[in-house]
C-alpha positions in Angstrom: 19.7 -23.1 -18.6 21.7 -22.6 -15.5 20.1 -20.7 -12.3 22.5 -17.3 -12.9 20.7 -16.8 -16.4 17.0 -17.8 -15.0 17.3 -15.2 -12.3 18.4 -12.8 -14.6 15.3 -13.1 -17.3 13.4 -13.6 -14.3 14.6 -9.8 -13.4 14.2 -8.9 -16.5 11.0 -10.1 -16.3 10.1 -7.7 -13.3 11.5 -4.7 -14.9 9.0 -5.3 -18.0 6.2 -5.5 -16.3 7.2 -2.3 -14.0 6.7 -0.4 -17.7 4.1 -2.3 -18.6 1.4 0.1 -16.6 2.9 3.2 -18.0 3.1 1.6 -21.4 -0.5 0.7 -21.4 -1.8 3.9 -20.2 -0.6 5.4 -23.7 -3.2 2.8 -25.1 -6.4 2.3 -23.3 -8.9 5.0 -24.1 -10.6 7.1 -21.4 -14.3 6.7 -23.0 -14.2 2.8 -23.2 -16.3 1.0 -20.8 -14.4 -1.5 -18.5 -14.8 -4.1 -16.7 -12.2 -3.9 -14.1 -15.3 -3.9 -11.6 -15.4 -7.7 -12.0 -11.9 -8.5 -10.6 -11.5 -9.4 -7.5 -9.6 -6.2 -5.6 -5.7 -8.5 -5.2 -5.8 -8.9 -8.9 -5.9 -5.0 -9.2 -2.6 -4.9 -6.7 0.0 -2.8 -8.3 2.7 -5.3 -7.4 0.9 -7.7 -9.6 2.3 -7.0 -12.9 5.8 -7.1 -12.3 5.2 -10.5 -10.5 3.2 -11.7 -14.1 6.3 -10.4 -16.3 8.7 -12.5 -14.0 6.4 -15.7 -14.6 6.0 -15.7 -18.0 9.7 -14.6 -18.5 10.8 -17.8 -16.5 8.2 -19.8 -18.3 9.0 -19.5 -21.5 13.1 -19.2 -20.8 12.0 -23.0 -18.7 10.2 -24.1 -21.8 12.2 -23.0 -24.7 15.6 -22.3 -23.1 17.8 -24.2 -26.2 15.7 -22.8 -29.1 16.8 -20.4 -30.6 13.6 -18.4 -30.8 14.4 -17.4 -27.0 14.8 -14.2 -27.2 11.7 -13.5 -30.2 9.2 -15.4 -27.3 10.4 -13.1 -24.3 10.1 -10.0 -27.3 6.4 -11.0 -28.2 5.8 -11.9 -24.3 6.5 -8.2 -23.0 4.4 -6.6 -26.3 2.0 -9.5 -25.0 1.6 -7.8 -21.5 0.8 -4.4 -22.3 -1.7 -5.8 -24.7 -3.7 -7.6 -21.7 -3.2 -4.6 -19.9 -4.6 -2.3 -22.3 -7.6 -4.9 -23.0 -8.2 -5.8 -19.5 -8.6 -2.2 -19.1 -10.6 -0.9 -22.1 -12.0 -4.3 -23.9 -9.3 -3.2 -26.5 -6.5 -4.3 -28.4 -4.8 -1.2 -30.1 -4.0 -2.1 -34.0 -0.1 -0.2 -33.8 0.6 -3.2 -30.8 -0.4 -5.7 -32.4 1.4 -4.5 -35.5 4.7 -4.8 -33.6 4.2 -8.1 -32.1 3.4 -9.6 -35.2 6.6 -7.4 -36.8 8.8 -9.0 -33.8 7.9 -12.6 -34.2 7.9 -12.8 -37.9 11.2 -11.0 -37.9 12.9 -12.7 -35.2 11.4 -15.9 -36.4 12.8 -15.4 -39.5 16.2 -14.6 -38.0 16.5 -17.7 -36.2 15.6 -20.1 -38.8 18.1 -18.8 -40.8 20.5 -18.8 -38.2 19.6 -22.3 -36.8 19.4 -23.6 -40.5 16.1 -24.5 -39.9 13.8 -22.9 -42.9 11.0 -25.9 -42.5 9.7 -24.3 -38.6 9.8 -20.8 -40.5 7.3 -22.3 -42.8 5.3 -24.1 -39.5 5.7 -20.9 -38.4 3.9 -19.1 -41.3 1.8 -21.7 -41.6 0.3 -21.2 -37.9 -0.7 -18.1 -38.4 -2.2 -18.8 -41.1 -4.6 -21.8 -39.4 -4.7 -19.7 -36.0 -6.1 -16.4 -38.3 -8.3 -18.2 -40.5 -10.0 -20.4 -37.4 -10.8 -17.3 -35.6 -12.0 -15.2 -38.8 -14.7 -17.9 -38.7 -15.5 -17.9 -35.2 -15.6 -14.1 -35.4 -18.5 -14.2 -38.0 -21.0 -16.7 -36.5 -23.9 -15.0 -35.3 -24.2 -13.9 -32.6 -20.5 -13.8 -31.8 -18.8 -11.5 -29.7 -15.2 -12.4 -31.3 -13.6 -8.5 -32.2 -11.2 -8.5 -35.0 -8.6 -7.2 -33.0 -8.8 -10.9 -31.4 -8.4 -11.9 -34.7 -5.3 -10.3 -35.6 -3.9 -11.3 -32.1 -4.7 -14.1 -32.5 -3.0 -14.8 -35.8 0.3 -12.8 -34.5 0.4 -15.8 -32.1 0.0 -18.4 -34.3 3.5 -17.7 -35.6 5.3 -18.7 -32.6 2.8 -21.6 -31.9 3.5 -22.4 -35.2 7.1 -22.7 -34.9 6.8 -24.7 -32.1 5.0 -27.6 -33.6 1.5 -28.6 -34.7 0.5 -29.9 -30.8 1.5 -26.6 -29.5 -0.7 -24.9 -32.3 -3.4 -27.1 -31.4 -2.9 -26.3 -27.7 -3.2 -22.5 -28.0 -6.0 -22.8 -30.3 -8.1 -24.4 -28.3 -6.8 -23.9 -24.5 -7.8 -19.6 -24.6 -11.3 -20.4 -25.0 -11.3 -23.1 -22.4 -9.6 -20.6 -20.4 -12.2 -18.2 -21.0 -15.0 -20.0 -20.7 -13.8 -20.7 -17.4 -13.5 -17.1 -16.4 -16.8 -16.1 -17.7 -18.2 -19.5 -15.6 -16.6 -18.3 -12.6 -17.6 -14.3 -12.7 -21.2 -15.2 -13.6 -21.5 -17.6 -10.4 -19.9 -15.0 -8.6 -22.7 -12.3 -9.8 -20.3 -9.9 -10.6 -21.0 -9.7 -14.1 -23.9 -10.4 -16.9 -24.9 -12.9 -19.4 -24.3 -9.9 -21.7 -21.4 -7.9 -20.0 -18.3 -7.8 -22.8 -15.2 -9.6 -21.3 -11.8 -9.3 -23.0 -10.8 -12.1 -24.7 -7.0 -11.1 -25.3 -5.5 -12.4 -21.9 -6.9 -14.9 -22.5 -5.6 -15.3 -25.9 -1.9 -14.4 -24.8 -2.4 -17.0 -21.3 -3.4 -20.1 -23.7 -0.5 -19.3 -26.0 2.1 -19.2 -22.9 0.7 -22.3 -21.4 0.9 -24.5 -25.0 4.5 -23.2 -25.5 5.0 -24.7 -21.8 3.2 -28.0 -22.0 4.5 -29.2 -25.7 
């Protein structure tokens, strides 16, 4: 991908995530108890979000820039940012979001493969969500787990893209989430800003594992 076409996703990039904070604010409910008290104050910077959209717009343009799924990745990436938004701010994930990621992947998935000739990653595709759905349906109902369904469905919507992508990049954003998460909860518990018991979103962390498998495959 030449540096013309990289700058201008990367600006795309940055205008997604100036809507983003508006966007989200049509989501996140008032009475839900958040945990923005945990972040360290930079993270909260206003500039921060277009500066995120830019990243992952570059990353997966860097990663993926001759597939022909492209555009469906940088389509389910912006969806992908309000969603951590909206979570980030209200340990949420709103159903009708969701709903639209998963209609723009399996859509634009869909497209491609027919256009690229390629029917066999629409079926990887498929078949991802189907593995990355099913595995967290089962970590959702172990006792004691605090694994929401709307992780679930998530988590499912980005199986499809994994999917498509190949079985080590399914793998990868199965698995590298929770690591991430872990990590997270590791770090704010040494940190005392939080509690053994304190809720923490699990979405970004969902949506960060699936952007760094499609970017280490």
């Amino acid at each position: 991908m030449s540096a013309a076409a990289l700058v201008s996703i990367a600006l795309l990039g940055t205008l997604v995530g100036l809507v983003v904070p508006l966007m989200s604010r049509r989501f996140a409910t008032a009475d839900a108890r958040s945990w923005a008290f945990a972040l360290p104050q930079p993270i909260r910077w206003p500039w921060a979000t277009p500066v995120v959209g830019a990243s992952v717009f570059v990353g997966l343009a860097g990663a993926a820039a001759d597939d022909p799924a492209l555009p469906v990745f940088l389509a389910v990436g912006a969806v992908g940012l309000v969603l951590a938004r909206v979570d980030m701010a209200c340990l949420r994930l709103p159903d009708p979001l969701v709903l639209v990621a998963g209609l723009l992947a399996l859509g634009g998935l869909t497209v491609a493969a027919v256009l690229s000739g390629a029917p066999g990653r629409l079926l990887g595709a498929l078949g991802g969500a189907a593995v990355a759905g099913t595995a967290h349906v089962l970590l959702a109902v172990l006792p004691g787990s605090r694994l929401g369904f709307g992780d679930v469905k998530l988590a499912a919507v980005l199986g499809l893209p994994l999917g498509w992508l190949g079985r080590d990049a399914l793998l990868t954003g199965l698995l590298l989430p929770h690591v991430l998460h872990g990590c997270l909860v590791l770090g704010l518990l040494a940190a005392r800003r939080v509690r053994r018991h304190t809720l923490l979103p699990l979405g970004p962390a969902l949506l960060a594992g699936a952007w760094l498998a499609a970017l280490l495959r």
